[in-house]
N, CA and C atoms as a LAMMPS dump frame, in Angstrom:
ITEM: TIMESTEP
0
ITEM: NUMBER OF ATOMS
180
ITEM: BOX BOUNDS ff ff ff
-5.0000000000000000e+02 5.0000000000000000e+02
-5.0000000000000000e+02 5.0000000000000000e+02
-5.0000000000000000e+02 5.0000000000000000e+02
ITEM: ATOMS id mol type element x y z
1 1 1 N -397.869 -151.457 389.013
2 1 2 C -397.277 -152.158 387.88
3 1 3 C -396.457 -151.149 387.066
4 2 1 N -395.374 -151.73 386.599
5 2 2 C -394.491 -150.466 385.822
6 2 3 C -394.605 -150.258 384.498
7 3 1 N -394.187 -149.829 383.762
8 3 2 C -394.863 -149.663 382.46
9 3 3 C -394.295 -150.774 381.333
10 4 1 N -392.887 -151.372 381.668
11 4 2 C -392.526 -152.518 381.205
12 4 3 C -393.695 -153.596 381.083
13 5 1 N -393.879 -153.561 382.428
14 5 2 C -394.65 -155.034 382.793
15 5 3 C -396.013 -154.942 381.855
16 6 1 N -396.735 -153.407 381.781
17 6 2 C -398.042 -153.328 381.293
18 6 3 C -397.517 -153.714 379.951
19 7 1 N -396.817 -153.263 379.332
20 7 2 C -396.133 -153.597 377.587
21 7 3 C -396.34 -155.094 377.468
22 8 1 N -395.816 -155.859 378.493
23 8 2 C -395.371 -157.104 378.128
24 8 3 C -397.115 -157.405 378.875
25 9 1 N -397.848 -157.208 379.259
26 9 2 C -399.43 -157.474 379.717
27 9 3 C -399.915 -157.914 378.147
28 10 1 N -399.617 -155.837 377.57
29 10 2 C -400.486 -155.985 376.113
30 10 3 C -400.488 -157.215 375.404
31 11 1 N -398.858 -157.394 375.194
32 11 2 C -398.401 -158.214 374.066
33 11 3 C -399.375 -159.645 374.398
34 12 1 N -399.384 -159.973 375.675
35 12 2 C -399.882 -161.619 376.552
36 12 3 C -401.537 -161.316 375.833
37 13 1 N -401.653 -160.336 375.839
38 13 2 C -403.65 -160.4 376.024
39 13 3 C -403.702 -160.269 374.233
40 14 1 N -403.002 -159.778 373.496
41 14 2 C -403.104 -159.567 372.167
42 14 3 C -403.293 -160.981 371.608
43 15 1 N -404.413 -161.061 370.52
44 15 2 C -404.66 -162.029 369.465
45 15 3 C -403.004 -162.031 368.658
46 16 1 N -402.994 -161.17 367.812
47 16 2 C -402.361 -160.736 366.73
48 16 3 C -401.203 -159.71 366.687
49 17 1 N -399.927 -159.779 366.234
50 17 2 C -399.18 -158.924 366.13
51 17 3 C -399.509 -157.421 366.452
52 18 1 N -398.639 -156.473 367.557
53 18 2 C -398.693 -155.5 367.615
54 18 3 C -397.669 -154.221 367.059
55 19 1 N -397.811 -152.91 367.174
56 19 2 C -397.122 -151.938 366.505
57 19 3 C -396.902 -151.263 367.325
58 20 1 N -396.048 -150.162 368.27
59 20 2 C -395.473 -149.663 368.9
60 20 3 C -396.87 -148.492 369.548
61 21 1 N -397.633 -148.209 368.371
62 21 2 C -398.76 -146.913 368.532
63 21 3 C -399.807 -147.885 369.165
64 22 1 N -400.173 -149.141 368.428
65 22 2 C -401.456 -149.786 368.898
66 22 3 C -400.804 -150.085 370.939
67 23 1 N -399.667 -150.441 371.101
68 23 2 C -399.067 -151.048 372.519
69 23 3 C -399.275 -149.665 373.345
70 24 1 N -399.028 -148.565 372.862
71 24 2 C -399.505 -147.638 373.486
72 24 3 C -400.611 -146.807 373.641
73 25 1 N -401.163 -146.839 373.195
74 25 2 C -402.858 -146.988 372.98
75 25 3 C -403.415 -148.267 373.789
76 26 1 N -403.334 -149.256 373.895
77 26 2 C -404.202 -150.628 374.639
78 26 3 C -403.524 -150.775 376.026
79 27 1 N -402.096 -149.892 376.038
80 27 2 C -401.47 -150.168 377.612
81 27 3 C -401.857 -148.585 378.288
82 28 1 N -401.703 -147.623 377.658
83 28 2 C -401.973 -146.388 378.231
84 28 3 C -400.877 -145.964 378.548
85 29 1 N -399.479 -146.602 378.384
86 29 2 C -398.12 -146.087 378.516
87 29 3 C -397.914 -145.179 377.004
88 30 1 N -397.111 -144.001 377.462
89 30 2 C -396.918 -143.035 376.243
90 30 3 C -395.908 -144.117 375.198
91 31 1 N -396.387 -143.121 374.222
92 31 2 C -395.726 -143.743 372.847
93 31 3 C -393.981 -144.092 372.979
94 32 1 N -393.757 -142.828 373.447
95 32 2 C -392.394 -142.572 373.753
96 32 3 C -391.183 -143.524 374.321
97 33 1 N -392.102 -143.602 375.448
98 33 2 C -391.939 -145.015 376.701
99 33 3 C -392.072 -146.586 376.061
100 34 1 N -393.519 -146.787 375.107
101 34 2 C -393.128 -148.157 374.44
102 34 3 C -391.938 -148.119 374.032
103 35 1 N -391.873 -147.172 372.841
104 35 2 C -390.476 -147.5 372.288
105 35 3 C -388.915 -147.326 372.432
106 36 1 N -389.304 -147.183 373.666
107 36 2 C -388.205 -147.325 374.79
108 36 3 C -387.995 -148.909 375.136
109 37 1 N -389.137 -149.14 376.041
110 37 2 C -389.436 -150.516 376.365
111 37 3 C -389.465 -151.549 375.397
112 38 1 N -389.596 -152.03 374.227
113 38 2 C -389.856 -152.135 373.033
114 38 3 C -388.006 -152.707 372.792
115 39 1 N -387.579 -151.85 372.522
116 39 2 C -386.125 -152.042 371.952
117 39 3 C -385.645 -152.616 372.833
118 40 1 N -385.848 -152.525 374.358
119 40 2 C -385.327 -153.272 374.914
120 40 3 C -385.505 -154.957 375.047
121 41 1 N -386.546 -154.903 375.324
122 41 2 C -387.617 -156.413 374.654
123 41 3 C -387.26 -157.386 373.436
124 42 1 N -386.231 -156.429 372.436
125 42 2 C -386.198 -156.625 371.469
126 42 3 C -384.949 -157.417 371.541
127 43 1 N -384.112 -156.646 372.14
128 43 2 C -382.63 -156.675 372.245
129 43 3 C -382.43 -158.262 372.885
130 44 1 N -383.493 -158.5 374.164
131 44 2 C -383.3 -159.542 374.611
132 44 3 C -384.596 -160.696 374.454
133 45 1 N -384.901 -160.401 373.212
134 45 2 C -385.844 -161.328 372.127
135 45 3 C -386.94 -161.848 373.256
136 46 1 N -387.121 -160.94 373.995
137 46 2 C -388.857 -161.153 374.524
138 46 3 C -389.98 -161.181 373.11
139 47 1 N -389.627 -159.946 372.484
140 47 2 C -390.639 -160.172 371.293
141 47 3 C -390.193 -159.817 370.152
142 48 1 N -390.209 -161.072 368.907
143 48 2 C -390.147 -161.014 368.044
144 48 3 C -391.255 -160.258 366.792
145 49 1 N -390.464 -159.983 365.653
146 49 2 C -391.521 -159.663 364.749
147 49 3 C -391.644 -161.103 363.287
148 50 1 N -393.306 -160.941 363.506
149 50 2 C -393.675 -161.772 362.627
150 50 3 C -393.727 -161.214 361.19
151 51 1 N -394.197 -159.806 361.045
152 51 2 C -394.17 -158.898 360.335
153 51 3 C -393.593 -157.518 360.212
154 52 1 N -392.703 -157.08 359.366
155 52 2 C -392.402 -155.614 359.822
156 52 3 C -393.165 -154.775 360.46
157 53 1 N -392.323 -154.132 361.654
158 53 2 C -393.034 -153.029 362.168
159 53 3 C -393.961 -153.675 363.023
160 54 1 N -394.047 -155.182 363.005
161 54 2 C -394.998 -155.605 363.939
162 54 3 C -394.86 -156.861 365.158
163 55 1 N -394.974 -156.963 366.355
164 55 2 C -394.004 -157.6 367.073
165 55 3 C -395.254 -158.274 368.059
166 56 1 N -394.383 -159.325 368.322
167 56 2 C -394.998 -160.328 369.026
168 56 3 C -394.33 -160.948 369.991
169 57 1 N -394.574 -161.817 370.883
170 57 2 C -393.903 -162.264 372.018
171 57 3 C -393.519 -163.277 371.417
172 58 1 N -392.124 -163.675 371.909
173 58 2 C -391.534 -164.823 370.886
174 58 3 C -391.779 -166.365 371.82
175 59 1 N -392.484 -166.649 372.911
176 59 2 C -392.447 -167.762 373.301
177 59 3 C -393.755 -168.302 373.018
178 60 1 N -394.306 -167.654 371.888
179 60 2 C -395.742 -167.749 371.221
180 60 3 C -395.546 -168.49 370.137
């Protein structure tokens, strides 16, 4: 599995809005790499934020 896919795992298994440190911490992908993956996600509104700094999958 690539580290995209584990990002977008976290976000599926998460209750509640996540933060770039908690996605890398619960996926085991470096920090670095979320927020890599992350912006990209972003760009093409896989996940929205409900709260600053805090992001969620937008078909939720």
């Amino acid at each position: 599995m690539d580290d995209k896919q584990k990002v977008i795992d976290t976000f599926k298994n998460s209750e509640e809005p996540l933060n770039a440190k908690k996605v890398s911490e619960l996926s085991g992908v470096e920090k670095k790499e979320v927020d890599k993956i992350m912006k990209e996600l972003k760009k093409d509104e896989t996940i929205v934020s409900p709260k600053r700094c805090y992001w969620t999958l937008a078909d939720r």
